[in-house]
C-alpha positions as CSV (number, residue, x, y, z in Angstrom):
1,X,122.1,43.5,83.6
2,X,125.1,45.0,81.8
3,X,126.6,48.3,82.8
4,X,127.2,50.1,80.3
5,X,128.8,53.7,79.4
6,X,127.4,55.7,76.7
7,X,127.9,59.6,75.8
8,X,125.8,61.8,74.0
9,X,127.0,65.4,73.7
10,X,124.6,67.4,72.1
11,X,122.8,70.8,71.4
12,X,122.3,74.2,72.1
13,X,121.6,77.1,70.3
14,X,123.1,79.2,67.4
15,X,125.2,81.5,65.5
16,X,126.0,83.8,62.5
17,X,128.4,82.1,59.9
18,X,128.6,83.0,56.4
19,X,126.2,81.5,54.1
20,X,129.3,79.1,53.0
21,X,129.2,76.5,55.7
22,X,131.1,73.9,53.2
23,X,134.2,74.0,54.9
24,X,133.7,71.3,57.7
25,X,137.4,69.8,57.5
26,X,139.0,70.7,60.6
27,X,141.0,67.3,61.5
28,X,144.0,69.6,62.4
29,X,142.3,69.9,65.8
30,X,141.6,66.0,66.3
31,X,144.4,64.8,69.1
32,X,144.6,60.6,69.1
33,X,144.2,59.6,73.2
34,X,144.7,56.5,75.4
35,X,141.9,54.2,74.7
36,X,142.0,52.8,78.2
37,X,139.2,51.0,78.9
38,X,136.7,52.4,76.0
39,X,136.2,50.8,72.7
40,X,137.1,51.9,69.4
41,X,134.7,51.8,66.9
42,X,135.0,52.2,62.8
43,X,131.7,54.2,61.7
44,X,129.7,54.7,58.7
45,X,127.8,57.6,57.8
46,X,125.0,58.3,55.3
47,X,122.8,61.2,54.7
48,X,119.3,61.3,53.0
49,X,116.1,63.8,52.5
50,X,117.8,66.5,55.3
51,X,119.0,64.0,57.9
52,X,122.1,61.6,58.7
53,X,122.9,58.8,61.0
54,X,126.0,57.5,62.0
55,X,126.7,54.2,63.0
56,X,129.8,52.8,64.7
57,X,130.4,49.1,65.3
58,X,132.7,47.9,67.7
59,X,135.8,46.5,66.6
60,X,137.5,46.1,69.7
61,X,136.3,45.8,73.1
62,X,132.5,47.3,74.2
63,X,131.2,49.4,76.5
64,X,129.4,47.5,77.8
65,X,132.1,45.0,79.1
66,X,135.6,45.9,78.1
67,X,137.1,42.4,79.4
68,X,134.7,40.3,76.6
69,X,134.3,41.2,73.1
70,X,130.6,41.6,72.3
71,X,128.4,39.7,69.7
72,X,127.1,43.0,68.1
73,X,127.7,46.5,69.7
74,X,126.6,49.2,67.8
75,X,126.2,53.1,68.7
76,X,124.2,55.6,66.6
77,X,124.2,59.2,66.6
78,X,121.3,60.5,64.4
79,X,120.4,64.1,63.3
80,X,116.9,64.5,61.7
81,X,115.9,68.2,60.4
82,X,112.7,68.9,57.9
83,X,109.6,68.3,60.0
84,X,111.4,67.2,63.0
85,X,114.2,68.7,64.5
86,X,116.6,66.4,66.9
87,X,119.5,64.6,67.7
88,X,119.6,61.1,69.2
89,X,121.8,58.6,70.5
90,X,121.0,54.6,70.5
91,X,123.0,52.1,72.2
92,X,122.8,48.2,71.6
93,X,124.9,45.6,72.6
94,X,124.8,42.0,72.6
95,X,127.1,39.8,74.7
96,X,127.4,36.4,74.1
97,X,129.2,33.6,76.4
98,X,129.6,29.8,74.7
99,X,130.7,26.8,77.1
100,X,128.8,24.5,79.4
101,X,125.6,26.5,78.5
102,X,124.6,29.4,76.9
103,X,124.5,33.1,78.2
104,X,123.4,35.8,76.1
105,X,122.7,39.5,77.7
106,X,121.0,42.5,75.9
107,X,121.5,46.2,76.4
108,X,119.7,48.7,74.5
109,X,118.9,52.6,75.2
110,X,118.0,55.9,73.7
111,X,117.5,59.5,74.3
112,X,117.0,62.6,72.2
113,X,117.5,66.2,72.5
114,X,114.5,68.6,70.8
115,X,115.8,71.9,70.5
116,X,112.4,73.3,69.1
117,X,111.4,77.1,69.4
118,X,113.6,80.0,69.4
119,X,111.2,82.6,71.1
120,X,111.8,86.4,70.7
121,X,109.9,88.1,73.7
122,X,109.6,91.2,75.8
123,X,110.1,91.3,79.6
124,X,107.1,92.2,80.7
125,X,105.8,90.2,84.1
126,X,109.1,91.9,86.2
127,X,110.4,88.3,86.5
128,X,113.8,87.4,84.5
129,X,113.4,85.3,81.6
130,X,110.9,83.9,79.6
131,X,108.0,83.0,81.3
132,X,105.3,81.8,78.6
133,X,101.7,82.9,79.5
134,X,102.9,86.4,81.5
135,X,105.9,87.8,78.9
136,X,105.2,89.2,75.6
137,X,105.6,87.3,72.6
138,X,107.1,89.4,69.8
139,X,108.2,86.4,67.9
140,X,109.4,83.0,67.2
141,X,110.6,80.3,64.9
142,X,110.1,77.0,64.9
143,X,113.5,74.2,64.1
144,X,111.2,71.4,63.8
145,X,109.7,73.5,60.8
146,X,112.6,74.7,58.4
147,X,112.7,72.3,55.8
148,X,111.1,70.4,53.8
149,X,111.0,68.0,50.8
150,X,111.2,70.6,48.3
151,X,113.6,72.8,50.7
152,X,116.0,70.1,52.7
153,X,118.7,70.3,55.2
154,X,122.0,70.7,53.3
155,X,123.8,68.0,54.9
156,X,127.7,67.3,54.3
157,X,130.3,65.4,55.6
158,X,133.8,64.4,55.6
159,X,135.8,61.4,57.4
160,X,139.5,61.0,58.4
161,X,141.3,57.6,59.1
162,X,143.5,57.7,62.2
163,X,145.5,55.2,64.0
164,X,145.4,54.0,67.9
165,X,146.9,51.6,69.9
166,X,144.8,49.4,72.5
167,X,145.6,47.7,75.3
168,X,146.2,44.6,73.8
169,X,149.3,46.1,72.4
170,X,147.9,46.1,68.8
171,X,147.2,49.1,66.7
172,X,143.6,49.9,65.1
173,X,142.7,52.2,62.1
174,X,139.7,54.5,63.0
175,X,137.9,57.4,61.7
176,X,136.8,60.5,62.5
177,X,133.9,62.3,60.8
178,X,132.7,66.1,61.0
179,X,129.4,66.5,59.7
180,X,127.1,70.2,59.1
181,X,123.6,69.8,58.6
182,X,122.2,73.4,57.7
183,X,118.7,74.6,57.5
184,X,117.6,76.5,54.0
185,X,119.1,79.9,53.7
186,X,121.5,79.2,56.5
187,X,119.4,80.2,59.9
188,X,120.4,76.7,61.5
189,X,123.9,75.2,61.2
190,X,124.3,72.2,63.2
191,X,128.1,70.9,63.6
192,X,129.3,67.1,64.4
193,X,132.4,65.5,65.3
194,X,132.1,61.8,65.7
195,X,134.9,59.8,66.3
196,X,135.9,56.3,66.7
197,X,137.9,56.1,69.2
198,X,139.2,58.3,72.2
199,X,140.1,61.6,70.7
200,X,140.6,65.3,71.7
201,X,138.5,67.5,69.9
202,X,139.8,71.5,70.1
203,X,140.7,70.6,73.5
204,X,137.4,68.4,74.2
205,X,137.7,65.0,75.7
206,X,135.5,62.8,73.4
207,X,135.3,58.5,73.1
208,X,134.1,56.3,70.6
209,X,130.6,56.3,72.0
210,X,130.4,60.7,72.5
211,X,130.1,63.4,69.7
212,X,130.6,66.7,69.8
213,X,128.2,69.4,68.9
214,X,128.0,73.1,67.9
215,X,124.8,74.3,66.9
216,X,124.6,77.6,65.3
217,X,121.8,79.9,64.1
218,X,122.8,83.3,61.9
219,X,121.0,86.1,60.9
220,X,117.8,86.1,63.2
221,X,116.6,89.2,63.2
222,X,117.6,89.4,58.9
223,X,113.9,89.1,57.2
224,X,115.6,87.6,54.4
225,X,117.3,84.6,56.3
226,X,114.4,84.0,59.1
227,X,111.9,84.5,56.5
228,X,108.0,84.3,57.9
229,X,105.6,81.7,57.0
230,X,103.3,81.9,54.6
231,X,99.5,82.6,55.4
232,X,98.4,84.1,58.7
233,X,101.3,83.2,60.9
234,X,101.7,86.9,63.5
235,X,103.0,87.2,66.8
236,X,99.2,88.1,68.6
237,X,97.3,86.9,65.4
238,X,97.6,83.3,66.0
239,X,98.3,81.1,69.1
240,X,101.8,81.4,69.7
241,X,103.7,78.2,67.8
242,X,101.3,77.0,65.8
243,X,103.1,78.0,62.4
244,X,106.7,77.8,61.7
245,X,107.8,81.6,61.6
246,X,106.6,84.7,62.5
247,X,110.2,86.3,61.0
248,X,111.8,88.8,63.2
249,X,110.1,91.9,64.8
250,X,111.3,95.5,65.3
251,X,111.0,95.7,69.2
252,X,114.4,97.2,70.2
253,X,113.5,95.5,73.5
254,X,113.6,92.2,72.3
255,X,115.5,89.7,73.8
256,X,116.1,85.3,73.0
257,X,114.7,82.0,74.4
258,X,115.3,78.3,73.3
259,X,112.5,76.2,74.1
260,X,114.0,72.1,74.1
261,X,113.3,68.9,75.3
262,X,115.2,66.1,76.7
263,X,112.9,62.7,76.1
264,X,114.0,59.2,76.7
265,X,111.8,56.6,75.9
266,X,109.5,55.6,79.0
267,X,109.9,52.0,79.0
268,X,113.9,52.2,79.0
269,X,114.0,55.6,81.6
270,X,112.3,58.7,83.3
271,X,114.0,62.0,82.3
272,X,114.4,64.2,85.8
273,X,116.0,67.6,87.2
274,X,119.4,66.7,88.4
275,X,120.5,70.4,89.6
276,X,119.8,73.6,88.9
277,X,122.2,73.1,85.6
278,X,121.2,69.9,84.3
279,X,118.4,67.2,83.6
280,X,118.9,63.7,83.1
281,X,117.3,60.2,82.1
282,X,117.1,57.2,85.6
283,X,116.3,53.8,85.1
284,X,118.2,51.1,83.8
285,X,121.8,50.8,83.3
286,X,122.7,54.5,81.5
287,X,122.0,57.5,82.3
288,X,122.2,60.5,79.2
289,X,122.2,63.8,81.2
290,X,121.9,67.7,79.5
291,X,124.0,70.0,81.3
292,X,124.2,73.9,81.2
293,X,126.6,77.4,82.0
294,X,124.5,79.6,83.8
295,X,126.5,83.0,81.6
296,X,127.1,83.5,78.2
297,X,129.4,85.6,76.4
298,X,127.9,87.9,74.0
299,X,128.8,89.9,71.2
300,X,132.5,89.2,70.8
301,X,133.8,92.0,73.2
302,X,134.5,89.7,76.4
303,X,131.2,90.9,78.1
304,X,128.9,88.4,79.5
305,X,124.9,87.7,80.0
306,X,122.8,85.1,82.5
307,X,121.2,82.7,81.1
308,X,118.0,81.8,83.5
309,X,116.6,78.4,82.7
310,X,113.1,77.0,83.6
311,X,112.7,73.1,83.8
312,X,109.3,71.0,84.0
313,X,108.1,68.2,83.5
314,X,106.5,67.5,79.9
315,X,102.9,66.8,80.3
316,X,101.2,65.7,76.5
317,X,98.0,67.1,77.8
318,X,99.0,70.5,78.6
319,X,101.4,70.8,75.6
320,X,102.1,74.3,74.7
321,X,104.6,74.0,72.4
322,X,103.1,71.2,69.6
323,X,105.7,69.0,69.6
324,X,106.5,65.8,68.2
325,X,108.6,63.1,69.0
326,X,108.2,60.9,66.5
327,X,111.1,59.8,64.4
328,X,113.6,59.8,67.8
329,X,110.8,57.1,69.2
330,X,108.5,54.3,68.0
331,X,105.5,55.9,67.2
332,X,103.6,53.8,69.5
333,X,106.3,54.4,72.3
334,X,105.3,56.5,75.7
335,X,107.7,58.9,76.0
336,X,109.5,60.4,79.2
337,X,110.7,64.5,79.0
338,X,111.6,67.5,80.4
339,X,110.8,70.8,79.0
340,X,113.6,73.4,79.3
341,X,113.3,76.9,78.8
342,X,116.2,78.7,78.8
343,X,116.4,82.8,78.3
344,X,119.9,84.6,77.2
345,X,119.4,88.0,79.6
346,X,120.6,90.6,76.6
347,X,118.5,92.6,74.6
348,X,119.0,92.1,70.9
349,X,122.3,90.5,71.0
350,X,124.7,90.2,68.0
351,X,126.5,87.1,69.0
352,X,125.9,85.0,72.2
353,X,128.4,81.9,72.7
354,X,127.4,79.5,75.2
355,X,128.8,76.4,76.1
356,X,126.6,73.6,77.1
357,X,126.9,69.6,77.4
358,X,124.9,66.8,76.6
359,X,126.3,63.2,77.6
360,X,125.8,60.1,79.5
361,X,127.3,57.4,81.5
362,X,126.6,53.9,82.9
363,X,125.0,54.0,86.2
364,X,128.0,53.0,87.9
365,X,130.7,54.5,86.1
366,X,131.8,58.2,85.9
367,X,132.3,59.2,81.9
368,X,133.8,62.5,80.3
369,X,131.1,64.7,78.9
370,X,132.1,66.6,75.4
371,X,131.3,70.4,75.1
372,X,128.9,72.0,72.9
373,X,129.4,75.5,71.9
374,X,126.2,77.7,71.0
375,X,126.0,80.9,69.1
376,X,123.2,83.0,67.8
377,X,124.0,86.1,66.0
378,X,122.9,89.0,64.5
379,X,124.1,90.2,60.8
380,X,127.2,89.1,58.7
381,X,130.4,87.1,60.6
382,X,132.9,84.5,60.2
383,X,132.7,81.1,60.3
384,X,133.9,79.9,63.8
């Protein structure tokens, strides 16, 4: 079976920006590298009905064998917002050898990351974070439920060519794209950077086969921004998560929790805890891992919070949280997760930055893993 090396950096939680999230050129932080042993890729993007997907071909070298130039080899990064909320990573490759006989080997994988439910809550079971069942829920909205056909994703993207020079001694053209995919009225601001080749991104080690991700959410606790659902849809009214938003409450006591999931599909890989700061998918020839900071830093004054993070084992009969993972999957597939629930420790914060990574390797090989930054915030700020 083919080793191969594959990177997904992806998602966290949120931030305040200004309603005007247009502005996603920011090339003058993109730093060409040494290509090394990676590939570089050219990739084409295209965006419909509140989702993108990104697709870069090889067109030299592979990841999955850097001495042989593959068949086909083809990386995807996906983003899919409206009634599904998640960001996935596929990885196919087909290596072909012609002489006395004939030798073809396949490598395929995927794994997605669900982040789902930002919970409002009140300690109230004397144990630190959010414990669901024995804390009191306040409030939540769901990211899976923000959009829809009549209300989409705003979605925009721009691309950059730049030049590298491989090993071979020969120079290749490559691009770099930066992507925001933002909810209606600007709660949810998600923020890409895929590039082709080796790159530095803001000071954040990135390949052809990695992207970079900040995920921001603005305006929580604004009525007008996290607007509640329509119909009966109250903290204590209903069974917490089943409807999209309750809006914000009033409790000055109130504090944050982003309920995610990390699912592979189970015929390619089981999804496990690695540490206490990170999950990731075994079996096969990649692994795609989701690692975390265990502070934050919140509300722009250099002061810091814990973030305290739960981990289990996602169990469809015992599902809390009404998820779906279709759209990352086949529809028929069995799928393989981890629920993560992971509290920031302030009450009522106006800006929490947090910096966690979501990547992956082959089994054999050690890879760079790309940052994510993470903001949620309160009322009116900056773009970052």
């Amino acid at each position: 079976m083919i080793k191969t090396s594959i990177i997904l950096a992806a998602i966290l939680l949120v931030a305040l920006v200004s309603a005007n999230t247009e502005n996603v050129d920011e090339f003058s932080g993109v730093v060409v590298a040494s290509v090394g042993k990676d590939a570089i890729r050219a990739y084409a993007v295209s965006s419909i009905l509140s989702s993108f997907n990104a697709v870069g071909t090889a067109i030299y070298g592979s990841i999955t064998n850097s001495s042989v130039n593959a068949a086909a080899d083809a990386n995807t990064f996906t983003f899919q917002g409206g009634n599904n909320c998640f960001y996935a990573m596929s990885y196919n490759a087909i290596a072909a050898s012609i002489g006395s006989g004939i030798n073809i080997n396949a490598t395929s994988f995927s794994a997605a990351y669900f982040p789902t439910i930002l919970v409002e809550y009140v300690e109230s079971n004397g144990q630190a974070g959010f414990q669901n069942g024995t804390d009191t829920i306040v409030g939540w909205t769901r990211l899976d439920r923000l959009g829809d056909l009549l209300n989409p994703w705003d979605i925009k993207y721009v691309q950059k060519d730049f030049n590298t020079s491989a090993p071979n001694g020969k120079t290749y053209p490559f691009n770099v794209i930066l992507a925001n995919a933002t909810s209606p009225r600007g709660l949810v601001t998600f923020r890409f950077a895929i590039p082709g080749a080796p790159v530095n991104v803001n000071g954040v080690s990135l390949t052809g086969e990695q992207t970079k991700i900040d995920i921001e959410i603005r305006n929580y606790f604004d009525a007008s921004v996290n607007k509640k659902s329509s119909g009966l849809c109250n903290a204590g009214s209903v069974i917490p998560f089943t409807c999209g938003s309750t809006g914000p409450s009033n409790n000055a006591n109130s504090r944050l929790a982003l309920i995610s999931f990390v699912a592979a599909a189970a015929a390619e890989a089981d999804v496990e805890v690695s540490s206490s700061t990170s999950v990731h998918t075994v079996g096969g020839d990649i692994t795609a891992a989701l690692s975390w900071v265990t502070t934050v830093d919140i509300n722009g004054t250099g002061a810091t919070a814990n973030v305290i993070t739960q981990v289990n084992v996602y169990d469809n009969n015992k599902d809390a949280f009404d998820v779906s993972f279709t759209g990352a999957f086949n529809v028929f597939a069995n799928v393989n997760a981890q629920v993560l629930v992971q509290s920031f420790d302030a009450v009522r914060p106006n800006l929490i930055v947090w910096d966690p990574t979501f990547g992956g390797r082959a089994n054999s090989a050690a890879v760079l893993v790309p940052t994510i930054t993470v903001f949620v915030a309160l009322a009116v700020a900056l773009l970052l």
